[in-house]
N, C-alpha and C positions, 0 to 999 in steps of 0.2 A: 532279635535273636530267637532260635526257636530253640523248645526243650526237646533233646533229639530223643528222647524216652516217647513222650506223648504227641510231640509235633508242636506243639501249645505254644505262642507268642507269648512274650512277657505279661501282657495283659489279660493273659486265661483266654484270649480269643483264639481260633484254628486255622491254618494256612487252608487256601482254597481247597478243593478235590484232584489229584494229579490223574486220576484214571475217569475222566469224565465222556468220552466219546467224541466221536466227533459234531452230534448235532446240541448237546449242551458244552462244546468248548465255544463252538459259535456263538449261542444264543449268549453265554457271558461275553464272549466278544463285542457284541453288539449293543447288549441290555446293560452288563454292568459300569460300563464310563455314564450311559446318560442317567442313570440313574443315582451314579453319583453326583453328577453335573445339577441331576434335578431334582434332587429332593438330598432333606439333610435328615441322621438318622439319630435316634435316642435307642440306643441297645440295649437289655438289659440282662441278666440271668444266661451268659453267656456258658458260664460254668458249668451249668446244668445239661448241655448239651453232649450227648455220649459220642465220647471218641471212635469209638470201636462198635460194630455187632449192632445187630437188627432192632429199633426201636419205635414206635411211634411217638408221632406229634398228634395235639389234640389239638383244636387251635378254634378260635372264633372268626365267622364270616360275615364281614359287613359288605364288601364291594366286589365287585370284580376286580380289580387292582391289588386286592388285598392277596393275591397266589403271586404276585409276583415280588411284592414288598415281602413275603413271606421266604420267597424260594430265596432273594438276593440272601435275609438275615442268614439265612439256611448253609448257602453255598459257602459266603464269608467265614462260615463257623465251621467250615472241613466237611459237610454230608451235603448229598446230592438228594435233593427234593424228590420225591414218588407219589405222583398225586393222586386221587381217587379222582375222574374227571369222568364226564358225559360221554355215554357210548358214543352218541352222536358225531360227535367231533373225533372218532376216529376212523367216520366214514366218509372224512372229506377228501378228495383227494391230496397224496405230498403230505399234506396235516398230520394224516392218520398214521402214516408210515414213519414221520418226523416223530411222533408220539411214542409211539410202539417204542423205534430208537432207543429211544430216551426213558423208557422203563416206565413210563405213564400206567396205571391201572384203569379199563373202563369200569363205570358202572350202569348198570342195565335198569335202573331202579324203576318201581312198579311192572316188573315183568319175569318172568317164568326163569330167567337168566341172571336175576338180583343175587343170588346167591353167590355166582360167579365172580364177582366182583372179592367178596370178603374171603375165598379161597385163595384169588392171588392175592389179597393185600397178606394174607397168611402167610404164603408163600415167600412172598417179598421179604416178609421182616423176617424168615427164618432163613433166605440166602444174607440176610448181614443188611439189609435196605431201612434207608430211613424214610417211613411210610407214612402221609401225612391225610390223616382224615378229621374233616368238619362236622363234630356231631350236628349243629343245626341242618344239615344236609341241604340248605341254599342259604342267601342271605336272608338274615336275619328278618323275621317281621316284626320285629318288637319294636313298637314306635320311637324307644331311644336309645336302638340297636345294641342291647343288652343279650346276650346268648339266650338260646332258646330252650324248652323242654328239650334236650338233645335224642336223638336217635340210637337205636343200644348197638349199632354196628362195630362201632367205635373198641366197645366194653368185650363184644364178641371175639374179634382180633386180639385184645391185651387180655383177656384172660386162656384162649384158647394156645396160643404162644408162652406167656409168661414173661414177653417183654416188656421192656418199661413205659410207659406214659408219661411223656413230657409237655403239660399244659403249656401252650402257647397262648397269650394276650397280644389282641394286636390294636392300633389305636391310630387313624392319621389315612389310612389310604381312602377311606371314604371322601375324604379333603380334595382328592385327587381325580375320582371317579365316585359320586355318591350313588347312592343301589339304585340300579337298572337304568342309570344315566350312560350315554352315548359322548359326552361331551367330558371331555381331558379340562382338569386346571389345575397346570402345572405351577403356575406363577401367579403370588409368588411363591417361594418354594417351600411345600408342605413338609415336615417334622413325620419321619418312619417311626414311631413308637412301639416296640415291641419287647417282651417281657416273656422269659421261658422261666418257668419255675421248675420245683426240683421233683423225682417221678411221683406219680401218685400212687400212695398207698393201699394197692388193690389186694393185700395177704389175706384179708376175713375172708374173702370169696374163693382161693387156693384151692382145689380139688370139689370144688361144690359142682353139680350137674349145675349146664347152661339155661336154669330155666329164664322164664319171663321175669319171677320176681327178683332172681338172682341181676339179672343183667340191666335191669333199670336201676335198682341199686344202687351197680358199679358203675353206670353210665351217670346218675347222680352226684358221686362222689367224683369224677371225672369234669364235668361239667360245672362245679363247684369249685375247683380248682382254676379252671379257666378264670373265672371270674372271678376269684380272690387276683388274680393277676391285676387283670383290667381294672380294679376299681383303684388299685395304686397308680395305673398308668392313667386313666381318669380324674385319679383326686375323689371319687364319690362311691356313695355307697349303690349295690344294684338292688332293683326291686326286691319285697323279700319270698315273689313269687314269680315263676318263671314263664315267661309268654308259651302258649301252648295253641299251637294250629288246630287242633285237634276238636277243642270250643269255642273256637274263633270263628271256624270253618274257614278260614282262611286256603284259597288254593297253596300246595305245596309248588310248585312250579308256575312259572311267570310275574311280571310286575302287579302285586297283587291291585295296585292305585288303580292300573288300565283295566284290570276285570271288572272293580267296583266302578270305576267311569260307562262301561261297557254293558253295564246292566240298568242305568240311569234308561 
């Protein structure tokens, strides 16, 4: 039975999206029986997810699979997923225009057009969108795919709006697609683990100029959040320092294994 106030199922969870288009009514057409069929889920901090009006999600990146265990918890819980994705792939043919559709945001990253990106995700959460960005800005390199020194993009959006930050933990899709594996293992059937906790508390930073010190800060506290998540959905504690590309020298883009094989 639904509560015709909030829409909200008995169980605090959200009836689907009614006005979702037509190239995300298909792709749940399509995507959400088998992925009920093929993987079983552990939900959590359903509550915490806003009914109403423009929000972001923070969320941790282990796999490629992991946007899509991400969008179903997403869809399930009443908001349609807005993703920060790779120009790239919105210059493929049909893709591109599938994307667009469907309110996808490009990002242009390392180029003269990166800024672009965090103007629409702006935009996005102040038409009412649920705007979902991964401060690691790829999968994770942290050998026990623990979140990363995040990225302030994140922090730039939710303070420049004043919308909310809803940490997302996710745990289980790596099972499915491990990072930069090509190879699907569905069976048998992996446990969706996901854990939304409640906004982050970003008020000390409220009318402050956007500098650098400011926005690592709040991209700290953001990222800290996330990972108070995960370590419930884990059972463990995470390191008490956070993997950083940066002294790693770790490339930010591609399978870092194949680089390091690549210079052997």
């Amino acid at each position: 039975m639904l509560n015709p106030w909030l829409g909200a199922k008995e169980d605090g969870s959200l009836p689907r999206p009614r006005k979702t288009g037509f190239w995300f009514a298909l792709a749940a057409l399509l995507l959400r029986p088998l992925l009920m069929l093929l993987t079983k889920r552990d939900w959590r901090g359903t509550e915490h997810i806003p009914r109403e009006g423009g929000f972001i999600v923070a969320a941790n990146h282990i796999s490629y699979f992991d946007p899509i265990a991400l969008g179903h918890f997403l869809y399930d819980n009443g908001r349609l997923p807005r993703y920060l994705a790779k120009s790239g792939l919105f210059t493929i043919p049909v893709l591109g225009s599938i994307l667009r559709s469907m309110g996808q945001i490009p990002t242009y990253r390392g180029t003269k057009d990166a800024a672009r990106s965090l103007r629409d995700a702006v935009a996005a959460v102040r038409r009412g969108e649920c705007v979902i960005i991964l401060p690691d800005g790829t999968i994770t390199r942290d050998p026990d795919l623990w979140p990363m020194v995040g990225k302030t993009g994140v922090a730039r959006v939710a303070l420049t709006t004043g919308a909310p930050v809803i940490p997302i933990a996710q745990w289980g899709p790596q099972e499915v697609l491990s990072p930069y594996s090509k190879k699907l293992e569905l069976l048998p059937r992996k446990t969706m683990r996901i854990k939304a906790g409640p906004p982050v508390d970003l008020s000390e930073f409220a009318g402050q100029e956007l500098t650098g010190p400011v926005l690592r800060a709040a991209t700290d506290k953001i990222v800290a959040a996330i990972v108070e998540q995960l370590e419930e959905l884990r059972g463990e504690k995470a390191p008490p320092e956070r993997y950083d590309m940066r002294k790693t020298g770790v490339p930010e883009t591609g399978n870092p294994a194949k680089r390091q094989r690549g210079r052997r």
